[in-house]
Backbone bond lengths (Angstrom), bond angles and torsions (degrees), N, CA, C in turn:
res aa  C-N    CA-C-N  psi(-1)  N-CA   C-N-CA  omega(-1)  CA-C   N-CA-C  phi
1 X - - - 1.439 - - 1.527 110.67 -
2 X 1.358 128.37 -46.37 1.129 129.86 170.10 1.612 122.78 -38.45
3 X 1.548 97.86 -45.17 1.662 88.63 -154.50 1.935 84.76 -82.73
4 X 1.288 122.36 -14.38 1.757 102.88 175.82 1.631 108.59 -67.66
5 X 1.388 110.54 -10.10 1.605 115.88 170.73 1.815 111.14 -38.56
6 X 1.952 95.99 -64.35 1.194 110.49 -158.24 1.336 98.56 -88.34
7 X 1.664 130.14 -33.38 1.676 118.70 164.47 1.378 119.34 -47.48
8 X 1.145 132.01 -30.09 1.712 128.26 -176.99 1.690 94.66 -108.00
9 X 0.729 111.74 26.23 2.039 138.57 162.10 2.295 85.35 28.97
10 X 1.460 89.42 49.15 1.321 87.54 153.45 1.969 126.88 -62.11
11 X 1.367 92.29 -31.76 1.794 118.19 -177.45 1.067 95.63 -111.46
12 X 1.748 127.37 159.78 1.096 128.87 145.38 1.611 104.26 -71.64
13 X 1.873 98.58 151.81 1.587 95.18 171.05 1.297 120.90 -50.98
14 X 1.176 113.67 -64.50 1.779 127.48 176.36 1.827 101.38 -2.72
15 X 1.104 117.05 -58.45 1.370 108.90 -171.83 2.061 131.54 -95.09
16 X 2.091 90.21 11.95 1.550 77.13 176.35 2.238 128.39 -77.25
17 X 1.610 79.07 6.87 1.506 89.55 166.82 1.124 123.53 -77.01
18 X 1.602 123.51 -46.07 1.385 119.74 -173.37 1.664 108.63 -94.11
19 X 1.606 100.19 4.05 1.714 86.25 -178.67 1.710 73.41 -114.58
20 X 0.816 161.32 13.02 1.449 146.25 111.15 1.285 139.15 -24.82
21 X 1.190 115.68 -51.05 1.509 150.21 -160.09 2.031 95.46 -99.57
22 X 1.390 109.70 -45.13 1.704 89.18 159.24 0.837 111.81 -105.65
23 X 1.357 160.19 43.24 1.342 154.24 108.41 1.742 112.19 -41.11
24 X 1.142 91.78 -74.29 1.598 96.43 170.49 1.056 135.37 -88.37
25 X 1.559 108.94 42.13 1.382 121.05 170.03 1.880 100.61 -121.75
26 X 1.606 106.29 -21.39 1.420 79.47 151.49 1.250 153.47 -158.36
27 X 1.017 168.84 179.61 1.226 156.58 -112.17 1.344 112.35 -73.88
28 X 1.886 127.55 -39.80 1.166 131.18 -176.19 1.295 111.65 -80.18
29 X 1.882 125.73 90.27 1.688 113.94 151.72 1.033 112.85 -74.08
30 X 1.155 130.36 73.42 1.758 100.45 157.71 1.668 82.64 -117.17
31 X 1.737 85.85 -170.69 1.748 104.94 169.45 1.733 116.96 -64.96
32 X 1.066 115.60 12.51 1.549 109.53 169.80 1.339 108.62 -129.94
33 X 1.262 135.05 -0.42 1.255 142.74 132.63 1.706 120.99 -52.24
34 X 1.225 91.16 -64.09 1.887 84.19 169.46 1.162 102.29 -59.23
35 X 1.647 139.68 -38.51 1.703 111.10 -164.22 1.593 108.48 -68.11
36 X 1.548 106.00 -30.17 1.374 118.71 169.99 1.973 94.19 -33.71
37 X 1.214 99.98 -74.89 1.708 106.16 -144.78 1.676 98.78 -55.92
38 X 1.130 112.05 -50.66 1.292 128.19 174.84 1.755 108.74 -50.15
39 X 0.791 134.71 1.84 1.411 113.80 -161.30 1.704 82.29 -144.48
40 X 1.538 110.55 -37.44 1.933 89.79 168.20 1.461 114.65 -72.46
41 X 1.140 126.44 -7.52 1.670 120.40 178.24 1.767 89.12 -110.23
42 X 0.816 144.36 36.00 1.455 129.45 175.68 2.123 91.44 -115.96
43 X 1.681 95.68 -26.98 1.309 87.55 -167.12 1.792 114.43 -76.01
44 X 0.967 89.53 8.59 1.796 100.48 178.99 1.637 112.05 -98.47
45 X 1.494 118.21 10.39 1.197 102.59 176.68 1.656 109.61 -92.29
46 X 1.272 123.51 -167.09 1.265 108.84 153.11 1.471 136.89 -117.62
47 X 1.467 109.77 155.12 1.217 121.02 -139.87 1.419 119.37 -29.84
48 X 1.251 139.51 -18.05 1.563 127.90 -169.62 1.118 88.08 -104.71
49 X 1.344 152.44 -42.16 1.520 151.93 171.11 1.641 92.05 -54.60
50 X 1.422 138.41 -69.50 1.253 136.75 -151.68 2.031 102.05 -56.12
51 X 1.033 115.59 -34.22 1.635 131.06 -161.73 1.440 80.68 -85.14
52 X 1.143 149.68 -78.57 1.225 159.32 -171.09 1.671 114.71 -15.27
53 X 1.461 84.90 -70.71 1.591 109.83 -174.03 1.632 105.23 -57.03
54 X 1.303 105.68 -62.74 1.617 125.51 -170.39 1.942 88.45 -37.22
55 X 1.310 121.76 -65.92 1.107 127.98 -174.22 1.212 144.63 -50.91
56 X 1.560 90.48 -35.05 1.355 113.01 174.14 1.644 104.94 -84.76
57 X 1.624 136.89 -54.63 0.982 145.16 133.73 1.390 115.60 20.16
58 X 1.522 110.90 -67.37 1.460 137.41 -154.72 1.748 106.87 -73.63
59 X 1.995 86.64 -52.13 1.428 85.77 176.99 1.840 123.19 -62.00
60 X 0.986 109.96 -26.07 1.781 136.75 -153.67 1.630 81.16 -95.18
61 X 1.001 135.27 31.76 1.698 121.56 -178.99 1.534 68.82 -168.65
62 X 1.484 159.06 7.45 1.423 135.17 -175.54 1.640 130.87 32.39
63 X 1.690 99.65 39.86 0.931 127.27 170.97 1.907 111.22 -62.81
64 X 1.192 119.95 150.37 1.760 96.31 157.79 1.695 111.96 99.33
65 X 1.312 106.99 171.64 1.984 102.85 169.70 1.494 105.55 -83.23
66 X 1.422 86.67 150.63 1.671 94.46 160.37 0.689 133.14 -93.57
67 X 1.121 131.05 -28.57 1.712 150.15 160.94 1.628 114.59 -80.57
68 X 1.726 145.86 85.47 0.646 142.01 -117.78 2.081 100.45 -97.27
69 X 1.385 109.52 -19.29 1.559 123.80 152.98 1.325 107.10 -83.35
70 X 0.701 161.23 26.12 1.509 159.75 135.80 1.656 107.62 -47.47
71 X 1.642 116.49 136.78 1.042 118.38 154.88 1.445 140.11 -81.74
């Protein structure tokens, strides 16, 4: 699941090492562990890249509304 992260270049590549490297450094694999890892190295981009990712991220984990008028 990870590496379709960096194929639909939700991340730049540059970082599927270190959001690799804390993923599996700790104890939580599941899918909210990776958003963990993913989302502490996402916060190092800059800001219009950082908003981007988070979002795109969010959707790709079905984070968020679905219905985008929804209250």
């Amino acid at each position: 699941m990870e590496c379709a992260i960096f194929y639909r270049r939700l991340l730049p590549t540059r970082m599927l090492i270190p959001v690799t490297d804390s993923y599996l450094s700790k104890e939580d694999r599941t899918d909210w562990g990776l958003l963990n890892a993913l989302t502490l190295h996402a916060k190092n981009l800059p800001p219009n890249g950082n908003i981007r990712a988070h979002a795109q991220l969010g959707r790709y984990f079905g984070l968020g509304k679905v219905n985008l008028y929804a209250c």
